[in-house]
C-alpha positions in Angstrom: 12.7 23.7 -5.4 9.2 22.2 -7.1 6.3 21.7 -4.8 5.3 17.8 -6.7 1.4 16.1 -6.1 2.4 12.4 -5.7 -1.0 9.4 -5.8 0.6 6.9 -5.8 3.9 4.8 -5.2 5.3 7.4 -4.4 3.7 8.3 -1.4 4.5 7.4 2.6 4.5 3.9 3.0 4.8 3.2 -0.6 7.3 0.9 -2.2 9.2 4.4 -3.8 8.3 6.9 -1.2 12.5 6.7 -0.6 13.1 8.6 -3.2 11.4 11.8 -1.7 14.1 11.5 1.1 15.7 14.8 0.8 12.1 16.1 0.0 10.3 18.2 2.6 6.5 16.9 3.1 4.4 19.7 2.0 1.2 18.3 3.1 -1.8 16.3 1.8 -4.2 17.5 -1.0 -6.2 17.0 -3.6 -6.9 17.5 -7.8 -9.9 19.4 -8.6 -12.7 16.9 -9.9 -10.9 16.8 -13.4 -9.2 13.6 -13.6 -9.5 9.6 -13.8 -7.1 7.2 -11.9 -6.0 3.9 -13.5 -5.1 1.2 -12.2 -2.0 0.0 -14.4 -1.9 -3.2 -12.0 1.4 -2.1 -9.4 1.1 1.7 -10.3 -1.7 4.4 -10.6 -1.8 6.6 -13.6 -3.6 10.2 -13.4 -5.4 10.8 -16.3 -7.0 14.5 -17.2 -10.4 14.8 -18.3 -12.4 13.0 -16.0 -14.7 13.8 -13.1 -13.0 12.6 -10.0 -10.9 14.4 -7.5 -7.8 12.4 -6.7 -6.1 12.0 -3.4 -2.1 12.4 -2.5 0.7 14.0 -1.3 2.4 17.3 -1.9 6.8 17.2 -1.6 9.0 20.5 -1.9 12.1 18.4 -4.1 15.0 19.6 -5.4 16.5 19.3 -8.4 17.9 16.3 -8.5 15.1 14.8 -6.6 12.8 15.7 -9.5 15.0 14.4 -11.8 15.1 11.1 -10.4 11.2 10.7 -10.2 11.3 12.1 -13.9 13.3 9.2 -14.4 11.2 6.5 -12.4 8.1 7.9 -13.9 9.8 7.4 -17.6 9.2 11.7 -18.8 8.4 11.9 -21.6 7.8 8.1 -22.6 5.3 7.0 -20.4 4.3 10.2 -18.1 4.1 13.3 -18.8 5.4 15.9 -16.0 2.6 18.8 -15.7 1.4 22.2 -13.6 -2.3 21.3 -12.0 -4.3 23.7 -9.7 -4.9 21.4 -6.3 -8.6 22.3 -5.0 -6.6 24.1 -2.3 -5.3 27.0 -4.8 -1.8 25.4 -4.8 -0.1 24.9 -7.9 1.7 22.1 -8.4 3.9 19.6 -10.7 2.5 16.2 -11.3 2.7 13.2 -13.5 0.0 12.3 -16.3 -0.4 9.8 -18.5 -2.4 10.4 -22.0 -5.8 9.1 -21.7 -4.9 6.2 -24.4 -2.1 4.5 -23.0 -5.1 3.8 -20.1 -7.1 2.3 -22.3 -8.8 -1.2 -20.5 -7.9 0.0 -17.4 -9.8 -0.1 -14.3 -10.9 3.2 -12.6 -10.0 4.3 -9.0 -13.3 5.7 -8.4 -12.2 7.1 -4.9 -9.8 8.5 -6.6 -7.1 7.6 -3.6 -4.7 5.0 -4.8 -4.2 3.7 -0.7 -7.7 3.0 -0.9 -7.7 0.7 -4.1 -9.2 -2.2 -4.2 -6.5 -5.0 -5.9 
């Protein structure tokens, strides 16, 4: 079992929360202020290095559950699966994008992807 921060499509009432079926909700959190968020037009990207504490989810998955978001979220092509403090103390697994595939992208300043503005 992995304990996994999700921001974004991924979370309740997102269009691939189904895939954390077999996952057990761990509760909501928080990043430290250390990171952007992007706005990749239908997705979110969590990028380190910035100054804003992002908003989310955390899931207890198995396995195969991570393996399946490692495979929605494209590992190591296009995210980048990663161990983060939350602001809580927990330490989690989460998906990051490099700062340069970003590049152009509008910031989620509130850093909660539910609270975006399209």
């Amino acid at each position: 079992m992995a304990l996994v921060f999700v921001y974004g499509t991924l979370l309740r009432g997102e269009r691939n929360h189904a895939l954390l079926g077999r996952a057990s909700f761990g509760g909501e959190g928080r990043t430290l202020p250390a990171f952007e968020l992007a706005h990749m037009g239908a997705y979110p990207a969590l990028v380190a290095g910035g100054r804003v504490a992002v908003s989310g989810e955390v899931w207890d998955v198995d396995a195969a559950t991570l393996a399946s978001i490692d495979e929605l979220e494209e590992v190591p092509t296009l995210y980048q699966r990663k161990r983060i403090p939350l602001e809580d103390g927990r330490v989690v697994e989460t998906y990051l994008m490099p700062s340069e595939s970003t590049t152009g992208a509008r910031r989620i300043e509130s850093g909660d992807w539910k609270r975006r503005a399209d």
